[in-house]
N, C-alpha and C positions, 0 to 999 in steps of 0.2 A: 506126625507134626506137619501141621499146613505153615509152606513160608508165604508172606505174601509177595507180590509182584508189584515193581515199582514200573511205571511207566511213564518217561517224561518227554520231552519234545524232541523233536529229529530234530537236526541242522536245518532240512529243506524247510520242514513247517515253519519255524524261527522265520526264517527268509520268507516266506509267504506272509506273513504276519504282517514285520517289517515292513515291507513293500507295501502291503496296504493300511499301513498306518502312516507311510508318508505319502501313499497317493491322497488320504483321507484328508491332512493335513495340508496338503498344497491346492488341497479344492477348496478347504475351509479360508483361508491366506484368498485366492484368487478370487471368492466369493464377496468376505468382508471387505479386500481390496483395504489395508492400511493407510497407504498413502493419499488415498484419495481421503480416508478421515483428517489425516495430518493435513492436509492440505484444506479442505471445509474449515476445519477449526481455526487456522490461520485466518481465512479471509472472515470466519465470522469476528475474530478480533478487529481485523480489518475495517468491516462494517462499524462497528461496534464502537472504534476509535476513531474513524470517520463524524458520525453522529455527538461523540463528546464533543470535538474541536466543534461543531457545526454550533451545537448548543451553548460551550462557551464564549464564540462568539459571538451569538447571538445577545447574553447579557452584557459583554462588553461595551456593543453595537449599542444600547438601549440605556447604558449607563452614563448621565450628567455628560461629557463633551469629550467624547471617543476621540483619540487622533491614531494616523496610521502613518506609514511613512512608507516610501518606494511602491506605491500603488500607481497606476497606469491610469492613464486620461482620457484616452481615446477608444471605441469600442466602432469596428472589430478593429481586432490585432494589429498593425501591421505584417503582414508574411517576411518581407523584406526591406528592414528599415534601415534608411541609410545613414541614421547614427547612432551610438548606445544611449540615450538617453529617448529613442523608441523604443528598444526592449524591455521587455515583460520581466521584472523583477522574479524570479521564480525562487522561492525560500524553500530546500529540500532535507528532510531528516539525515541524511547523509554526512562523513565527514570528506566528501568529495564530492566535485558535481559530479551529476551523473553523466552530461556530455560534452565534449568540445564546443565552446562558444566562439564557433568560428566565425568566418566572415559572409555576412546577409543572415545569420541566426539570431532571431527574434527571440531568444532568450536569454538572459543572461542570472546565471544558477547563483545561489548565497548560501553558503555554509557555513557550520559552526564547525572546526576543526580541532578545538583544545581540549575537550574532554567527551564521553556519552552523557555525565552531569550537565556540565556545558551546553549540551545539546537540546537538553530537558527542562532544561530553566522554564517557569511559567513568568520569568519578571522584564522580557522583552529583548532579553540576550540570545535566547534559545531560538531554533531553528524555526519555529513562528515570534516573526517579530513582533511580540503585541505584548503589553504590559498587564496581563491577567488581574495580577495583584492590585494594580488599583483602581480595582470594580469595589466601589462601597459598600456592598455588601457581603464581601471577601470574595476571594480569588475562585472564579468557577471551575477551575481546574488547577489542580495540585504539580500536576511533574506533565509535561507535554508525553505523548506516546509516541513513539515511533516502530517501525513496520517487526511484525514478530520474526521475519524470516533475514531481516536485514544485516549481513553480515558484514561488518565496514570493512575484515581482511581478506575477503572473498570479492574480486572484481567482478567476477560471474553472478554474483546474487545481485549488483546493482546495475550490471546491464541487461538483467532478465525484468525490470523495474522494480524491484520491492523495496518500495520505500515511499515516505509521502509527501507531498507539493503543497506549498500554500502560492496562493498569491492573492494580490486584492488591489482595485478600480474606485480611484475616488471623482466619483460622480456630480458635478458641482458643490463637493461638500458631505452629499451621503457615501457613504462609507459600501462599494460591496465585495463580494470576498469570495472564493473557492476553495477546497481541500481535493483533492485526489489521492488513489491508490489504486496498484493492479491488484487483481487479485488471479489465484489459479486454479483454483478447483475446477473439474467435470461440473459440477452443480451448478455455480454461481460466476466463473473467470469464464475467460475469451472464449474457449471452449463450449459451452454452454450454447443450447440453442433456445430459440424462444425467451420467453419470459423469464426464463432463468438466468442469461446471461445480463447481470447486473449493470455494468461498463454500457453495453448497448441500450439498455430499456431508462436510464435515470434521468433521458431528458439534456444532457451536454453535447461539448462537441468532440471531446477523444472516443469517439464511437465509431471507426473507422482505418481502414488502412493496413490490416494485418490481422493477426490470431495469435498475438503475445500480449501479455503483461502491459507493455511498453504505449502501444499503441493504442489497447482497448480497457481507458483506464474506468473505476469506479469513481462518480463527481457528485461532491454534494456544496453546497453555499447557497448565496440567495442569486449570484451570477454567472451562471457554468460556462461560458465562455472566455472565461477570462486566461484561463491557466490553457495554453498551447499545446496542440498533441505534439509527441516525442518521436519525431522522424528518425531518428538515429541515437543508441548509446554505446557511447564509450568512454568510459571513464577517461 
């Protein structure tokens, strides 16, 4: 009678296996690089949200007799203006500003603190002060967006900048306007070199001054000067 012979795996072989199925696996991780997708995907929101507000207010801007309210009159800035009615109204999706508005700081932050609702309003309440809703041919935007990484009980995700700025310049009358946003990917954020780095190539003036979020932001509107680069955050 033939028995048969079973033969199954050592301990070592096991272990060799192993071993190179989590070398395999931390090549395939270090290769695709995760976060750096999480990261792309945010700021394409980013973009993405950018371009809405840009587009909604552009029919606002064009609809029957636009008004706007805490827009700035003078162009450039002030750097240091000797009273608060020279600073730069800065309107931030945040329920905090983002920095001390201390003294010779050309900015002075506005936020919506009562609700993330609150914050989103399209009817002039929300963290862009402009009345969407009474665009004649209905509202070009639904609920304001604000930044995908922006965490209002994390003080480190609003001094790394993620979040977004409006402000806007009335011009004898014409109305112009900025949005901003950092973004952080290798791809597209500060990081980025050449053509890829968004914040530097779009034509404003927070292109400068550092390799964060903060200071190298992405700007779209029909006036990109208007909204101040961000020397310092601290909530």
């Amino acid at each position: 009678m033939v028995t048969a012979i079973r033969k199954g795996f050592t301990l070592v072989e096991l272990l060799i296996v192993i071993t190179i199925l989590v070398i395999l696996g931390i090549f395939v991780v270090l290769l695709i690089n995760p976060a750096e997708i999480l990261a792309k995907s945010r700021d394409s929101q980013r973009i993405s949200d950018l371009a809405t507000m840009k587009g909604a207010m552009q029919l606002f801007l064009t609809d029957s007799t636009p008004t706007l309210s805490n827009c700035v009159t003078t162009t450039p800035i002030p750097e240091t203006p000797l009273t608060t009615a020279d600073r730069v109204k800065v309107h931030a999706s945040t329920d905090q500003a983002p920095n001390n508005d201390g003294a010779g700081s050309n900015i002075e932050y506005t936020v919506v603190t009562t609700s993330s609702a609150a914050r989103k309003a399209n009817t002039g309440g929300g963290w862009i002060n402009v009345d969407f809703s009474s665009v004649a041919s209905g509202a070009p935007i639904e609920s304001l967006p604000t930044d995908p990484k922006e965490d209002l009980t994390n003080a480190t995700d609003i001094q790394s900048g993620w979040y977004y700025r409006f402000a806007c310049k009335n011009n004898d009358g014409k109305y112009e306007y900025e949005f901003d946003a950092g973004l952080e990917s290798g791809t597209w954020g500060p990081a980025a070199t050449g053509a890829g780095n968004k914040g530097a190539n779009d034509g404003g003036d927070a292109n400068s001054g550092g390799t964060t979020a903060q200071y190298i932001r992405y700007e779209v509107g029909n006036n990109l000067i208007i909204l101040p680069t961000t020397a310092s955050i601290t909530p």
